[in-house]
C-alpha positions in Angstrom: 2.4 9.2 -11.3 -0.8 8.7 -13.3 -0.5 10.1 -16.6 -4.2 10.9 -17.6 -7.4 10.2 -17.6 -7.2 6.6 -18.6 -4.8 5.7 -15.7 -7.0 7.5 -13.2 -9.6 6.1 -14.0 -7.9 2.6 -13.7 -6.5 3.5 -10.4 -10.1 4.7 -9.1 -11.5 1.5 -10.5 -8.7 -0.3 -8.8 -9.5 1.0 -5.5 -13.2 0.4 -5.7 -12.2 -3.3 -6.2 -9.7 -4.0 -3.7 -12.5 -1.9 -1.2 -15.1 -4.0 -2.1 -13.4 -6.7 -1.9 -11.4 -6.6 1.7 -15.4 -5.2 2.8 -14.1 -1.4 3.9 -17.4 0.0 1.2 -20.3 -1.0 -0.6 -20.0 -1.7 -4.3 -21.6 1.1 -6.5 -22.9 1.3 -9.7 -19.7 2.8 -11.4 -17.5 1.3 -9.8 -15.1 3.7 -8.6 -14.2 5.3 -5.3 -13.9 8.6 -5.6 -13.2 11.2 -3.0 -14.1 15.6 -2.9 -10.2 15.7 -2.9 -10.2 13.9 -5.6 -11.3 17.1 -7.7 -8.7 19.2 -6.2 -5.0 20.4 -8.0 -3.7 19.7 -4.7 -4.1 16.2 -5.1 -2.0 13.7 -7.1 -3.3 9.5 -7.9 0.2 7.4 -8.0 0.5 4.5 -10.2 2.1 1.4 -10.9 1.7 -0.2 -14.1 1.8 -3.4 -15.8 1.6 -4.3 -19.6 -0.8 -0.9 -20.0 -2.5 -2.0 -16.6 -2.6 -0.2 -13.5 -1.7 -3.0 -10.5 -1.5 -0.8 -8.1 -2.1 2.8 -6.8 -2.3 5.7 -4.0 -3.3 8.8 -4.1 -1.4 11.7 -1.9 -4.1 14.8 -1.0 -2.0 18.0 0.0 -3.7 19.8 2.6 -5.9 22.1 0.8 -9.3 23.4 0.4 -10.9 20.7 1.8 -8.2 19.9 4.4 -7.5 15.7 4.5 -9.5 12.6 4.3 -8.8 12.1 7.6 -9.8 15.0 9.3 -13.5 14.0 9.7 -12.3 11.1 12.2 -9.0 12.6 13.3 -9.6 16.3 13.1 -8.0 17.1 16.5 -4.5 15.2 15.5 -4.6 17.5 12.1 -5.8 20.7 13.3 -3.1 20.5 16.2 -0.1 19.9 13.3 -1.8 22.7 11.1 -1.6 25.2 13.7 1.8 24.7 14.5 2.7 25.8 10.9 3.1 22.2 9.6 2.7 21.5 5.3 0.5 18.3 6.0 -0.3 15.9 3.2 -2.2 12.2 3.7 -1.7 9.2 1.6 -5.2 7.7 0.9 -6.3 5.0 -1.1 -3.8 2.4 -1.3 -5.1 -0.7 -3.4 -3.2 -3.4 -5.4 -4.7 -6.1 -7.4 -3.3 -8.9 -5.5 -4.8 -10.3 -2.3 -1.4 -12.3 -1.3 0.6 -9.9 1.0 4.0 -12.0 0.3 3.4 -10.8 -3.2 2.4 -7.4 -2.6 5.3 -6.3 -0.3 7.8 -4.9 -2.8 5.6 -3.5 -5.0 4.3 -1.9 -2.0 7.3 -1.1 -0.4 8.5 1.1 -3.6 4.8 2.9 -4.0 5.0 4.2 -0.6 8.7 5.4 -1.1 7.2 7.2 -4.3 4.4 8.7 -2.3 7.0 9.6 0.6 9.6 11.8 -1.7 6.5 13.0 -3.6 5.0 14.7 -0.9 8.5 16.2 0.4 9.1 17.5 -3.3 5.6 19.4 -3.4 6.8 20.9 0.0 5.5 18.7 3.3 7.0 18.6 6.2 4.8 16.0 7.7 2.8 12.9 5.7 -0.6 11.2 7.4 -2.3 8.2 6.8 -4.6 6.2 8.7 -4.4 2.7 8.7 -6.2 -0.6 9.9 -3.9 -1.4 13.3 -2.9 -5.0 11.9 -1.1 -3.0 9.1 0.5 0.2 11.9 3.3 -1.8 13.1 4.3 -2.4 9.4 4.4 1.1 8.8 6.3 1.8 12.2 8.7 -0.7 11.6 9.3 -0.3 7.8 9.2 3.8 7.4 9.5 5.3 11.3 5.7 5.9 11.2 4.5 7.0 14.8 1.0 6.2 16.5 -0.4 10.1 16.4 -4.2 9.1 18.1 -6.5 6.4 19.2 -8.1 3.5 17.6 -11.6 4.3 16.3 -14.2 2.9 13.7 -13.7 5.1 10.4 -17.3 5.6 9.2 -16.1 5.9 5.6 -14.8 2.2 5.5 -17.8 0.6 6.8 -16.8 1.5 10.4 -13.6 -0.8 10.3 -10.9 0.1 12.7 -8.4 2.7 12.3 -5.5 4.1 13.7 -3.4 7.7 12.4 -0.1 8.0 11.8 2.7 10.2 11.2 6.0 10.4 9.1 7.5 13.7 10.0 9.8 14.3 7.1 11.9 17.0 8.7 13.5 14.7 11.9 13.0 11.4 9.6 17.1 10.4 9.1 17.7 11.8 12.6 15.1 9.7 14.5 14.7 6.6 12.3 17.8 6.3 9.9 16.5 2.8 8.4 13.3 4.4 7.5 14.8 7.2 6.3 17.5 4.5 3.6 14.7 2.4 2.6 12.1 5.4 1.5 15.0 7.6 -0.2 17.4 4.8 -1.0 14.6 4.0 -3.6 15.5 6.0 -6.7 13.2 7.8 -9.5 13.4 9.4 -12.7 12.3 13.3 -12.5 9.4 11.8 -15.2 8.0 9.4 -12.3 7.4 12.7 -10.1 5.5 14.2 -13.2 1.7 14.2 -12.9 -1.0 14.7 -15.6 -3.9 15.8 -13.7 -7.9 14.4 -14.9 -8.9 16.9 -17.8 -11.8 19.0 -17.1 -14.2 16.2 -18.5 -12.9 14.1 -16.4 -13.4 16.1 -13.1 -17.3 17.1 -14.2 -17.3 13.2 -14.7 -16.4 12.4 -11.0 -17.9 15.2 -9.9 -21.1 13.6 -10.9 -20.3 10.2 -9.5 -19.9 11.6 -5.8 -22.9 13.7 -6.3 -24.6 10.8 -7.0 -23.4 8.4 -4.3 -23.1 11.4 -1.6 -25.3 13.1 0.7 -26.3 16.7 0.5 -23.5 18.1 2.6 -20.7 16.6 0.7 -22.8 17.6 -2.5 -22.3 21.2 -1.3 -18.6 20.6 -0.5 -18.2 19.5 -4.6 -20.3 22.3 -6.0 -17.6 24.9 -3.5 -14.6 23.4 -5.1 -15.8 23.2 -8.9 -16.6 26.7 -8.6 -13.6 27.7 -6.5 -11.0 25.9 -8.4 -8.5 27.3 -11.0 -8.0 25.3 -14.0 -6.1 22.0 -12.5 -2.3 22.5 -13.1 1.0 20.6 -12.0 2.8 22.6 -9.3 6.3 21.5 -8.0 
């Protein structure tokens, strides 16, 4: 888990990159991707770092405020979980500094598996994440991922295709036991589940950058959660 500003701001920064560069968004002027959730307690940037340098990162929103990432493109798919009682939570923005899948897989592998038992420790039942299709069957296969919707262009990575999926952490060992070994075979140190949210500098700081790059809806959505939001604490 990030520990502090620094590192989220490396992760954010890493994300903008690995965006720009695989052409899902426009490079911007502070280069950073920064979403409304991004401001929220409820939401937590993973880490994996290198010599002092983040190499790759996700972030895992629990359903809050603002609901998920998603839910502009999938709202149907959420809102039909939500109102069956589910504790949803998505993981978004998945970057690593290397281009060369061969060389990404483990590291990969083990980031997931973090996000995975993160989420079930902060209390979700069921984990999101939409994904380009080339990369579904990879999550199928690997975790027990299931197709949850249809394929559409996701406006918010320059209308590239995307499909939903779901992890239901409740049935997981029951329905898909080798998902189930390789996601909690992986073992972690309480410390790796311990997150140091942005300080409040921080969050006025990103707050800015959306309000800058956004239009005025989202603008509003930013201004509701700065003034709605206690203090940003760690909850487990």
């Amino acid at each position: 888990m990030a520990r502090g500003d620094e590192e989220i701001v490396q992760a954010l920064s890493l994300v903008h990159a690995a965006y720009v560069r695989s052409g899902l968004i426009e490079p911007n002027v502070f280069q950073l991707r920064v979403m409304p959730c991004h401001l929220l307690s409820t939401t937590e940037v993973i880490v994996a770092v290198l010599r002092g340098e983040v190499v790759a990162t996700a972030t895992v929103v629990g359903d809050g405020q603002l609901g998920l990432p998603m839910e502009g493109l999938y709202s149907a798919e959420v809102k039909a979980r939500r109102s069956r009682g589910r504790h949803l939570a998505e993981v978004s923005c998945f970057a690593d500094r290397r281009e060369h899948l061969e060389r990404q897989f483990p590291l990969v592998a083990r980031l997931m598996s973090l996000a995975i038992q993160c989420a079930a420790r902060r209390g979700s039942d069921e984990l999101l994440i939409a994904v380009h299709p080339r990369h579904g069957s990879f999550y199928e296969r690997f975790f027990g991922f299931r197709v949850i919707g249809e394929l559409k262009a996701y406006q918010a990575v320059n209308n590239h295709p995307a499909v939903p999926l779901s992890l239901d952490l409740r049935q997981l060992e029951s329905v898909c036991p080798r998902g189930y070994q390789r996601v909690f075979r992986e073992t972690f140190a309480d410390a790796d589940f311990c997150y140091q949210p942005p300080s409040e500098e921080l969050l006025a700081h990103l707050g800015r950058v959306i309000h800058s790059l956004s239009d005025s809806q989202a603008t509003a959505m930013i201004h509701d959660v700065r003034v709605a939001e206690t203090p940003v604490t760690v909850s487990f």
